[in-house]
N, C-alpha and C positions, 0 to 999 in steps of 0.2 A: 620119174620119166626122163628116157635120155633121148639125146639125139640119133642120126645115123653118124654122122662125126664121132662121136664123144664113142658110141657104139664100137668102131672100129680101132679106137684109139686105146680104149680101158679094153677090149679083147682079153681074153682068157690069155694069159703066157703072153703078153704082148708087151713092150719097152713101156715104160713112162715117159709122159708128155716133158718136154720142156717146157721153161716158162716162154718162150716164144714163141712154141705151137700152143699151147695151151690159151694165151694170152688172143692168137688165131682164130680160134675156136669160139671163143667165145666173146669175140667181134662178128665172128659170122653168124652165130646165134640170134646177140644182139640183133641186127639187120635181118635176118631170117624173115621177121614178122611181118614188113610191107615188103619180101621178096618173096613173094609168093605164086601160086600157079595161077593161070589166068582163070582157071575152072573155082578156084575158092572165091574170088575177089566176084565172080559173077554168080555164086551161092548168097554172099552177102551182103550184095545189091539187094537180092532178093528178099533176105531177113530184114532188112531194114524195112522194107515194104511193108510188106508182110506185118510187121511190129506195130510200122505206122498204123494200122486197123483197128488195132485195141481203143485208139482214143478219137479216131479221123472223123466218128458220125459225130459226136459231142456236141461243135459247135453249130453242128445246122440242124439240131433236135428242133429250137424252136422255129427256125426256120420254114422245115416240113409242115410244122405244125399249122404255121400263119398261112401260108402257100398252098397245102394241100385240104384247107379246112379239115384238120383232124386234132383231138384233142392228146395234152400232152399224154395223157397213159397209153392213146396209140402210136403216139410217134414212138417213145419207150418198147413199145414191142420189137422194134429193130435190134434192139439189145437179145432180148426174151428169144427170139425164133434164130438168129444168130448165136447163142450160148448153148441152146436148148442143141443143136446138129450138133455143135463143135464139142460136149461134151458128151453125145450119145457117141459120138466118132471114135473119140479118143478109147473107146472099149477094143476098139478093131482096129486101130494102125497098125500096131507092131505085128499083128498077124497079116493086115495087108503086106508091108513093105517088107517085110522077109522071106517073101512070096515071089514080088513084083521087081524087086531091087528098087533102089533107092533114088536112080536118076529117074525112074519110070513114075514111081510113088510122086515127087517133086513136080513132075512136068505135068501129071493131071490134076496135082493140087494146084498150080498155076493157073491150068488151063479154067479153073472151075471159076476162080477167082476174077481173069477178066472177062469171062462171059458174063457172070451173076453182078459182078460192081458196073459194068456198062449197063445191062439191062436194069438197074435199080435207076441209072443214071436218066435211062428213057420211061422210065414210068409216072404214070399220071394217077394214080394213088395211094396211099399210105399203104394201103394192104398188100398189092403189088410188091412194094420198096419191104414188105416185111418178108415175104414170099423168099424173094432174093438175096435177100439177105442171109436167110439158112442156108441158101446153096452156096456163098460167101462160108459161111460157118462151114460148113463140110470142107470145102478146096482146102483153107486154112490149116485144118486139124491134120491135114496128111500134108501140106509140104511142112508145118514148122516141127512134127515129130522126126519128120527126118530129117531135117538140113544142119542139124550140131551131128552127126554123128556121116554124114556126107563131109563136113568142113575138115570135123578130126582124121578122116580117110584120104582127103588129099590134098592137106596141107603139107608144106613142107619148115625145116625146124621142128617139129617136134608138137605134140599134142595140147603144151602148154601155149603154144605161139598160137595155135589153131582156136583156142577158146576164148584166148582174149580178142581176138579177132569178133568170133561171137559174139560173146558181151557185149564189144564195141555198137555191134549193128543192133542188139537187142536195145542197148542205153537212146542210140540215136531214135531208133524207130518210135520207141514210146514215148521221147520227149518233143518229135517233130511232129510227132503224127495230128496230134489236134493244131499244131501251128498249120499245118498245113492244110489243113480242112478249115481253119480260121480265113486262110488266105485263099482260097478257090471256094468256099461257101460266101463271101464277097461279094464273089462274080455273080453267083447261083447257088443253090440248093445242090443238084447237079453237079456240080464243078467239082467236091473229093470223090464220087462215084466213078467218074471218067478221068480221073488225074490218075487214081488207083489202078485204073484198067491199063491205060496206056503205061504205068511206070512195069507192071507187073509182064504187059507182055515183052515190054524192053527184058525183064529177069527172064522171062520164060528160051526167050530167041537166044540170049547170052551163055545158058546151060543145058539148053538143046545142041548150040556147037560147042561150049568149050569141057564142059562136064562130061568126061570118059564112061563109055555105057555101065563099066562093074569098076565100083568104089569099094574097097574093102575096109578092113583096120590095119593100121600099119603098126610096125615091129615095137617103133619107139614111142604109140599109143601100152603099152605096156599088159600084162597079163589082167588086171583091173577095169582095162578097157574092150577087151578081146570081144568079148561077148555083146555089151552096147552094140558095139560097129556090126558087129556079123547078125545082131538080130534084126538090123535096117537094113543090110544091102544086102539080105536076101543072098546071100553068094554060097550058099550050100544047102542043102535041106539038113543038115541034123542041127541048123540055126535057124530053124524053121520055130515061128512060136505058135503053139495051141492057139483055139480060136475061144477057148474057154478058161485061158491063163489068168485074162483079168476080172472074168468076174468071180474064180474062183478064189482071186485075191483078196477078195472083199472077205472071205472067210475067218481073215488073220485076225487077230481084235486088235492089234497095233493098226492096222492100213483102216480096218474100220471106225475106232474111236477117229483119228487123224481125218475121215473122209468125212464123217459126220460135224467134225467140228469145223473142217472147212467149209461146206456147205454152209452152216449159218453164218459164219464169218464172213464168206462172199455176198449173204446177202444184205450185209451192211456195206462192202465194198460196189457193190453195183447199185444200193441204194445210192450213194454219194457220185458213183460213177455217170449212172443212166436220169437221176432226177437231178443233178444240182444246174444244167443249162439252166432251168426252168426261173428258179427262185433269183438264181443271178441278175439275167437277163431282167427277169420285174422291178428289182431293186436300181438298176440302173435306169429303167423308164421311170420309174419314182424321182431321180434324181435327176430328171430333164435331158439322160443321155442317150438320145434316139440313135446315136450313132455306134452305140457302142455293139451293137450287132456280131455276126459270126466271126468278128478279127476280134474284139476285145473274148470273149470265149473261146477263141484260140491261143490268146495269151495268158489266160487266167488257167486252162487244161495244159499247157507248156510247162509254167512254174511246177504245176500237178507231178508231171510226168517228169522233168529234171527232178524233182527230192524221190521220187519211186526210183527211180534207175541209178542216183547215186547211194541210196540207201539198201539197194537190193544187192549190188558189186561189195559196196564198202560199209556200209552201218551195220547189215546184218552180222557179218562175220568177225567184228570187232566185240557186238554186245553177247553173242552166243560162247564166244571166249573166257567173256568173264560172267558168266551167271547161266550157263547153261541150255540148250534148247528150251527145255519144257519151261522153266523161267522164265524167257524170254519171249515165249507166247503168249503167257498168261501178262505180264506186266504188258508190255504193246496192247494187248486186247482192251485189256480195263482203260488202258489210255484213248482207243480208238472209239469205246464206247461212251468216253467222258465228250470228248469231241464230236460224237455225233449227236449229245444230247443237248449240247453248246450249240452245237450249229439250229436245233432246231429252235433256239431262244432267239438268235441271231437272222433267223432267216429273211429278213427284213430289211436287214442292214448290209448295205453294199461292202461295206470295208469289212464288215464280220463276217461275211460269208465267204469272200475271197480268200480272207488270210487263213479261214479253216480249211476250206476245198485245198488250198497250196501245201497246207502244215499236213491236212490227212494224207498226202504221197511220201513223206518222211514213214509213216508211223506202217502204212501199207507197201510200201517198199520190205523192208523188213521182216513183215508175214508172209508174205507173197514166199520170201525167199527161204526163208526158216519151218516152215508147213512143210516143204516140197525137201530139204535136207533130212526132215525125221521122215517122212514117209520113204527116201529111201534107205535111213538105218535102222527103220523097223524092223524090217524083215531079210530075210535070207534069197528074196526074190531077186530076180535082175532088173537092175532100173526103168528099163520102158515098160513092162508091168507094172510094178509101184505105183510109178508115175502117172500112165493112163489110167490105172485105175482109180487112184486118186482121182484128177483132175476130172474123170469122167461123172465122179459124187459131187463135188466139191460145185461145177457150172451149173449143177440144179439150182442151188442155191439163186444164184448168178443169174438164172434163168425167170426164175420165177417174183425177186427183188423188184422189176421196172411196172410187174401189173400192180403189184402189191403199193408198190411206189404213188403211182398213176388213180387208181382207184382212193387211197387212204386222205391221199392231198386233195382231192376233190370234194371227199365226203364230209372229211373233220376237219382241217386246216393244212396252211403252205409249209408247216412244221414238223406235224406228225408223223411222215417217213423219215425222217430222222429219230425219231422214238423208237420206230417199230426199227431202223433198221440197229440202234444203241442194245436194244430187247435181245434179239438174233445174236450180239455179239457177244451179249453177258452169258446166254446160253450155250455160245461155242467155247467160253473157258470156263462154265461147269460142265460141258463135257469133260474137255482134259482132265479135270480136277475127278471124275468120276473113273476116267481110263489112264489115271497117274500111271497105276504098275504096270500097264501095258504096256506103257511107253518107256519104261527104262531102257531099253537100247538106245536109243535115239541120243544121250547124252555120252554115250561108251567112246563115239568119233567125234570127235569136234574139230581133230585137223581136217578139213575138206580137201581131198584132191582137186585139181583143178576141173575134173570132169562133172566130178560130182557138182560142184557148184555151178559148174553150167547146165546140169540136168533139171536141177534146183530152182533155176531163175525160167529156164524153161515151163516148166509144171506150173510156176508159178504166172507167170504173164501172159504164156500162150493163148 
């Protein structure tokens, strides 16, 4: 990928750079990445938001619970009816947004976002706050499939400047998000509900003026990229996607073994995601720490989210280097499943269940990131197919982990969804192990373009 500089400078028949224009060039490169347009920097304002979502209910699970007399499997449903939209969604964006264009797609996923997070924020029962939370989950599903491929359309510098920008807001979001639900569940229950609203309508106002109505792909986004950008902003109809792309993608047995082993995977990632408030928070009343309420669970989900977002950027892409994707699945897996069998021996103990919930964002960083890399060098598809279609299998999973969760703990013990969710996980790598030769593509790239890897971390966390 080049720049328009470098473009104009390497031209066909064109002189060679000096070492002082050259030297030029790629000073203003460097600098490129915070000179940016005002329309990008207020996209990932909004990514950051947005990102914060993934982890912001967390620490007032028990909270709602105490507050709204309802039991933890239904506080957990706010996950369940939130995953359960966001992955039926993700079947239909890229047929939405190459319809709508991409600033239009962004500004009603905004808009969904602070209506339904306000309205969760004035509700007086848990079922309500679960209600709302799906229409949360939908807003979600359409602005974050488009907002990487909006940033790469009007950034300037160059496509690589434009992703790391991404990443940046994606690492922030996920690692702030339950701090900040630690720090406004504080005040109230309440308090991330309307923090979310109001942050979001700030994004929504920001790229209603500064974001240009038609975003395209631009030149030095490269042939690689062409097609991404133009299946989001809708800027032509022969970039128009079928409404039947992604679930005729399910077809492939590469996107299918992948989607199926995601799905049980995730339901040991939302096992640990959507029930471990619960066991924490006990273990620190056990321990006379009446205070350690939705800020210390916001610090305990912060550590979480800092090892997912530095493992998702930098561990993935270092271990799939040297041992290969399918590799790299299968050993992370058997390690996340040892950890979640651990944690359920530990659930008891305040410092053992911490340092596993902190250690399991290493090990799911990683998968998150590497799942969403093969599913798009399975196939010959274009990546927001792959990807929605994955991610749209895969939040069943996700979906259905918080009742399973909710119900098991209450029946059998404060341990047992760590079992059932260890069970799930060992079954997601005898999948792979059953759909090995399906997935031989998937090891053919290992260099990641940079796009690819933000598509990657996308599928993965959104």
């Amino acid at each position: 990928m080049i720049s328009n500089e470098q473009s104009r400078t390497k031209g066909a028949g064109g002189p060679a750079m000096s070492a002082t224009e050259n030297s030029t060039v790629r000073g203003d490169e460097e600098e490129s990445i915070l000179r940016q347009p005002r329309a990008v920097w207020a996209v990932a304002f909004a990514c950051v938001i947005a990102f914060m979502g993934i982890g912001l209910v967390d620490p007032i699970l028990p909270a709602i619970s105490a507050e709204l007399d309802a039991s933890p499997s239904q506080s957990m449903l706010l996950f369940t009816s939130y995953l359960f939209i966001t992955g039926g969604m993700m079947f239909f964006t890229s047929f939405v947004s190459s319809r709508i264009g991409a600033k239009t797609t962004l500004l009603i996923g905004l808009v969904l976002i602070v209506a339904f997070a306000a309205l969760a924020g004035f509700s007086g029962t848990v079922d309500q706050i679960i209600g709302f939370r799906a229409g949360w989950g939908l807003g979600n599903a359409l602005f974050i499939s488009t907002a990487l491929s909006t940033i790469v359309g009007a950034a300037s510098g160059g496509a690589e400047k434009a992703i790391i920008l991404y990443e940046a807001a994606l690492g922030i979001g996920i690692a702030t998000g339950p701090l900040l639900g630690g720090l406004l569940g504080g005040i109230s229950w309440r308090g991330p509900f309307f923090g979310t609203a109001v942050l979001m309508a700030i994004g929504f106002i920001a790229i209603m003026v500064l974001l240009p109505n038609a975003t395209g792909s631009r030149k030095e986004a490269g042939a690689d990229t062409h097609s991404e950008a133009h299946a989001h902003s809708g800027s032509g109809a022969a970039d128009h996607v079928k409404l039947s792309a992604t679930f005729r993608a399910l077809a492939h047995p590469g996107i299918c073994t992948l989607g199926i082993s995601a799905l049980l995977y995730n339901f040991g990632f939302f096992v640990l995601l959507a029930y471990s408030p619960f066991p924490v928070e006990a273990a620190a009343h056990r321990l006379g720490l009446e205070d350690f309420g939705a800020m210390g669970l916001g610090w305990v989900f912060f550590g979480w989210g800092v090892c997912l977002a530095v493992t998702s950027v930098f561990g993935a892409p270092l271990l799939t280097k040297r041992m290969g994707r399918r590799r790299s699945l299968v050993l992370t897996l058997i390690l996340l499943a040892a950890l979640l069998v651990a944690m359920a021996f530990l659930v008891e103990s305040f410092v053992g269940i911490i340092v596993c919930v902190i250690a399991a964002g290493l090990l799911l960083g990683v998968l998150n990131t590497v799942f969403t890399e093969s599913v798009m060098e399975v196939s010959e598809l274009p990546r927001p197919v792959a990807s929605g279609t994955y991610s749209g299998v895969r939040f069943l999973g996700g979906a259905v982990a918080p009742m399973v969760a909710g119900t098991v703990s209450e029946s059998i013990s404060a341990g047992a969804p760590y079992l059932f969710g260890a069970g799930a996980v060992l079954a997601s790598t005898l999948v792979l192990a059953l759909g090995w030769k399906a997935l031989r593509r998937v090891d053919g790239h290992l260099e990641e373009s940079p796009l690819d890897e933000a598509y990657a971390l996308t599928g993965g966390d959104a």
